[in-house]
N, C-alpha and C positions, 0 to 999 in steps of 0.2 A: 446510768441506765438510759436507755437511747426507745426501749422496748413501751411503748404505750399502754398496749396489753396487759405488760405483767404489772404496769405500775396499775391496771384496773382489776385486776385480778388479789391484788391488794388490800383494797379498799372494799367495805360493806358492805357492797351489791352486788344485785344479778346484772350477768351479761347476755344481753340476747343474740341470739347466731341463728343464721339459716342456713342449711345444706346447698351445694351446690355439687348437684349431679350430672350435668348435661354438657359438663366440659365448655360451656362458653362463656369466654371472657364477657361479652354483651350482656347475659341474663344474668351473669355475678352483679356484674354494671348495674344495672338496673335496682337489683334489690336493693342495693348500696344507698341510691339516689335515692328512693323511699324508704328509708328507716333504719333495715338491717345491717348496720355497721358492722358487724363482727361476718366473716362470710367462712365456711367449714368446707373445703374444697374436699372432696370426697374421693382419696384416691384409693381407696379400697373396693367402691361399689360402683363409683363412678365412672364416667368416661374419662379417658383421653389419659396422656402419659408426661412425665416430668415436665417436657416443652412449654405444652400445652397446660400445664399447673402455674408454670411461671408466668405465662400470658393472664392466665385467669388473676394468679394475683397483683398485676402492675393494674388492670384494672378495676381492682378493688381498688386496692392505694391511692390510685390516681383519684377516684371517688369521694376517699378523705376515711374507706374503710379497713378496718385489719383481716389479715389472711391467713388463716389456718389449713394447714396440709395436714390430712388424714393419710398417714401414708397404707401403702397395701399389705404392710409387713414390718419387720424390725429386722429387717436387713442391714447389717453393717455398711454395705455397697451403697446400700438407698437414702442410706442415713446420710450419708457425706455426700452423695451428689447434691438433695434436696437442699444442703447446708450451704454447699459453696456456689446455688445456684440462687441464692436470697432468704429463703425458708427460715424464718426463726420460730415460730407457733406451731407443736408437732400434737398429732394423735399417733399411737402407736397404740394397732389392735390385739386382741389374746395374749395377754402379758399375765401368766398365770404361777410364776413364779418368785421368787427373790431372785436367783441365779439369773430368769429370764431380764427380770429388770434392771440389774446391777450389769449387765452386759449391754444392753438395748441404750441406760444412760451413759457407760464407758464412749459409747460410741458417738455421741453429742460432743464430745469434749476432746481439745486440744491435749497431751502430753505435758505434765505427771498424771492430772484428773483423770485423764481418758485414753482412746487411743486413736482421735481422729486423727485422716493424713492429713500433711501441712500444706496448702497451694493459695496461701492467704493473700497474698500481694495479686494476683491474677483472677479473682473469681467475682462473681457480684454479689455473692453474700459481703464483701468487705468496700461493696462501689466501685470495684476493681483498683483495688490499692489507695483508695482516697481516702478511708480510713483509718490513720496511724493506728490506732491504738484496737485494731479488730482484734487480732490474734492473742494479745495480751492482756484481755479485758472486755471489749463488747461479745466477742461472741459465744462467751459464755454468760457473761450478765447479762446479756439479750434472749436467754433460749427461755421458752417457756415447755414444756416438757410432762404430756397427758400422757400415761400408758392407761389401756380398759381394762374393765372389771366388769366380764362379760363371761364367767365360767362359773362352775360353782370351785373349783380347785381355788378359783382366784381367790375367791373369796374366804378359804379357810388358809390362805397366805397373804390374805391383806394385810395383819398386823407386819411382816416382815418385808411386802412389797412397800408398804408405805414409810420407810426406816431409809430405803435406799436414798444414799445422796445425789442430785440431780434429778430425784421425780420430783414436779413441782404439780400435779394433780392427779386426780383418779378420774375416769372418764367412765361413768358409768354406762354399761350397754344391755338396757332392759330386755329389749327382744333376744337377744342372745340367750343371755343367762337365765331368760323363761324355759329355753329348748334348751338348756344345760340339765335343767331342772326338773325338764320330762313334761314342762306346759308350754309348748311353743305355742305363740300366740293366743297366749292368758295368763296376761301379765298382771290382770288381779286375784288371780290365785291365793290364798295363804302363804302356799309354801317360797311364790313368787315375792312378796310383799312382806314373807317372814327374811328371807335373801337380803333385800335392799334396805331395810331396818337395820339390820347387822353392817352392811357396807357404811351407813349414814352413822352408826354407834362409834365403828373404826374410827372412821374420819375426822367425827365431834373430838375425839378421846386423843388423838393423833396433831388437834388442828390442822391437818390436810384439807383444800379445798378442793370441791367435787365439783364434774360435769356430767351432764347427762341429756339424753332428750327428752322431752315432752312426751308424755305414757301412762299409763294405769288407772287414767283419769285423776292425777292428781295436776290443781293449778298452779301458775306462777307463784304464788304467795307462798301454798305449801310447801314446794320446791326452795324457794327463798328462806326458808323458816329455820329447813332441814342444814342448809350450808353450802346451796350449790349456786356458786358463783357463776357459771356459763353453759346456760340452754339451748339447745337446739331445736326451733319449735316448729321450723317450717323447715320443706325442701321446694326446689323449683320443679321438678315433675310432680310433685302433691299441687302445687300451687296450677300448670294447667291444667290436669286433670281435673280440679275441684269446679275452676275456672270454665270449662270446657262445658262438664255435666249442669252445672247451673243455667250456663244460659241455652242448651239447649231444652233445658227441661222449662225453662220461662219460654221460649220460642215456640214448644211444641203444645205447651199446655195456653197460649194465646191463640194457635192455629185452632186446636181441637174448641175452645172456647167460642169461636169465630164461627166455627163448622156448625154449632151444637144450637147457634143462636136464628140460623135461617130456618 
């Protein structure tokens, strides 16, 4: 195993990630160099398209951090580009079936496993042929492999999504599966919070580890308690916006202060 990730994924702790929404290599960069090693490139919600993912993740890497591609779909087409274009750490969203996921992992995976195509000698998933042994070994023991559980169907197909071979986690997506649920945005609902209880029973009962983001006002610890191995707790447009409103509201309420004192 060559995969960092999955050997962290492995072991007894939380992982922390931040979103990266705004398509630039720089402010992935950045996070990176302050803390957020783990970076969740967001191509479902996000900007920008394949190219422009792969940019984003040589400068994680180069930063010393790991890169995950949220792709926009479970496209077989999108699966194998993002593969042979370096992509090993996948989110694959609305996966609400077994069928959906037994398809979705087929497609990770070289022939007898799967039915990826073969262009292994020529691509930079394999360092463009510098790695003997990609085809035959790393890049399937290199794949880490989220699909979400962001529906209520999912979640009464969890026991059979999580059976499938080649899922290596469940990603959970709380604001989804609120408006699955008929509470879009209230996520501490009962019936929200009776949902994600059941997702966490699967998993315990399954040993599958979970992902998910930061929600319902529950903290790291609790999160950590429950079984989930890799958080998503910030994104970079929360981060200026939050950024933004702060110091303008310190700048305006020092003016008014100022004003209020002659």
């Amino acid at each position: 195993m060559t995969n960092p990730f999955k050997a962290r994924i492995a072991q007894d702790s939380m992982i922390l990630a931040a979103w990266a929404e705004l398509g630039s290599p720089d402010t992935a960069e950045i996070m990176v160099r302050h803390g957020w090693n783990a970076i969740i490139i967001d191509g479902e919600h996000g900007r920008g398209d394949l190219e422009q993912w792969v940019h984003m993740a040589r400068a994680v890497e180069s930063a010393g951090g790991t890169a995950i591609l949220r792709l926009p779909d479970g496209d077989d087409t999108r699966i194998k580009r993002a593969l042979d274009r370096g992509f090993r750490n996948f989110v694959v969203p609305m996966v609400n079936t077994r069928a959906e996921a037994e398809r979705i992992a087929s497609a990770f995976y070289y022939p007898l496993r799967g039915h990826r195509g073969y262009a292994a000698p020529i691509v930079r998933g394999s360092d463009w042929g510098a790695r003997e042994a990609y085809a035959s070994q790393e890049a399937h023991d290199d794949l880490v492999v989220m699909v979400q559980c962001e529906h209520v169907e999912a979640v009464e197909n969890l026991d059979e999504i999580m059976q499938v071979p080649g899922i290596d986690m469940i990603f959970v997506g709380p604001n989804d599966l609120a408006a699955t649920a008929g509470h879009l945005e209230h996520l501490d609902h009962p019936d929200v919070l009776a949902l994600l209880a059941r997702i966490e029973e699967t998993a315990a009962r399954h040993g599958k580890p979970l992902a998910t983001v930061r929600s319902a006002g529950r903290d790291w610890n609790e999160l950590d308690a429950l079984g989930y191995r890799l958080v998503a707790g910030v994104n970079d447009v929360s981060m200026v916006i939050d950024t933004s409103r702060a110091e303008l509201a310190a700048a305006t309420g020092q003016i008014a202060t100022k004003i209020a004192g002659y």
